[in-house]
C-alpha positions in Angstrom: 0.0 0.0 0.0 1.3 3.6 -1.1 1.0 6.5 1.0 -0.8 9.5 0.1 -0.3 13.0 0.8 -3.6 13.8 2.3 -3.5 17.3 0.5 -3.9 15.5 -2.7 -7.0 13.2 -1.7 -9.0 15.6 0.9 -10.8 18.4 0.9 -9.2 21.5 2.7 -11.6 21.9 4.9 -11.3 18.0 5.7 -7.5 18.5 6.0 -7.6 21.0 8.5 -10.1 19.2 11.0 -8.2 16.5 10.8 -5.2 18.1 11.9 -7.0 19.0 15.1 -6.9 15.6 16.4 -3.7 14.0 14.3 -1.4 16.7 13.4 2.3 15.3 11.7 1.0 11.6 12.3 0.6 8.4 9.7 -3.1 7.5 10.1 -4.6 4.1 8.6 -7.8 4.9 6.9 -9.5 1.6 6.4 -11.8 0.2 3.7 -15.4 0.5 3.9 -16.8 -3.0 5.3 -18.7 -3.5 1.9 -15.4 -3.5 0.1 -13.1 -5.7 2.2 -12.2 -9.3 1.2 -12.5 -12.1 3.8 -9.3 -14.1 5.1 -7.9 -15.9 2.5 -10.5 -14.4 -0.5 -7.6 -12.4 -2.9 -5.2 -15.2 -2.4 -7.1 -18.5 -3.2 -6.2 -20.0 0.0 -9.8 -20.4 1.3 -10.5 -21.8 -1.5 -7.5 -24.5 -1.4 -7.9 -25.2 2.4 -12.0 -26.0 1.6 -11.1 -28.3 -1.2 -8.0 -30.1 0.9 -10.6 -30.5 3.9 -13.0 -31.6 1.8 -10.4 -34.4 0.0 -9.6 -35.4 3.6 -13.1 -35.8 4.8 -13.8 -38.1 1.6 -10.4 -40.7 2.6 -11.5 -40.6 6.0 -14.9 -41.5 4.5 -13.4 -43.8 2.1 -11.1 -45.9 5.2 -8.3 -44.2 5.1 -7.3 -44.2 9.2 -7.0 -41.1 10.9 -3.6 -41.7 12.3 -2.6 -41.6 8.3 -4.2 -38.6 7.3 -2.2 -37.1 10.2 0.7 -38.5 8.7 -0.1 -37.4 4.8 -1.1 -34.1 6.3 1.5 -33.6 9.0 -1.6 -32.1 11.2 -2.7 -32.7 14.6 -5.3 -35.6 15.2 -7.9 -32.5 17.1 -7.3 -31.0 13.7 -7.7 -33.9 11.2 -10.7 -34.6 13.8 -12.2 -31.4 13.3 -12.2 -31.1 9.6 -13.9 -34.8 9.8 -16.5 -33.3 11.6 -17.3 -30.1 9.8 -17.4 -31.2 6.3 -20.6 -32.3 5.4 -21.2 -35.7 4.3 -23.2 -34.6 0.4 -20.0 -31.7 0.2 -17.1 -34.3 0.4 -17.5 -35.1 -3.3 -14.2 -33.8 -5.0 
């Protein structure tokens, strides 16, 4: 993220109030809530951790033991557990 000088993006009037409360400091404006992205939306990972939780849930389903998914995995058995649990048994279909 680039910084801004705030002359260039507010009004004057803006400016100066502004300065009453934070004068010579680096403020964070944050995004409206309508805009922002949830955890792992830009990046794809949300997308990859659903699909790998919903692989695991299928070889559990399938026979694979739980101590081996932990082992494929390298996650905790609470963890392995949970995902078991979560997943839906009609969504486990890859």
């Amino acid at each position: 993220m680039r910084y801004k000088n705030a002359r260039e993006v507010l009004p004057p009037a803006l400016l100066k109030e502004i300065q009453r409360y934070s004068s010579g400091e680096l403020l964070y404006i944050p995004q409206k809530t309508e805009h922002r992205a949830s955890w792992g939306e830009l990046s794809g990972i949300k997308a990859e951790m659903t699909s790998r939780n919903n692989y695991i849930a299928k070889k559990y389903r399938a026979g694979i033991s739980v101590e081996e998914l932990i082992d494929e995995y390298c996650l905790s058995e609470s963890s392995i557990r949970k995902i078991i649990y979560s997943v839906p048994v009609n969504e486990d279909a890859i």
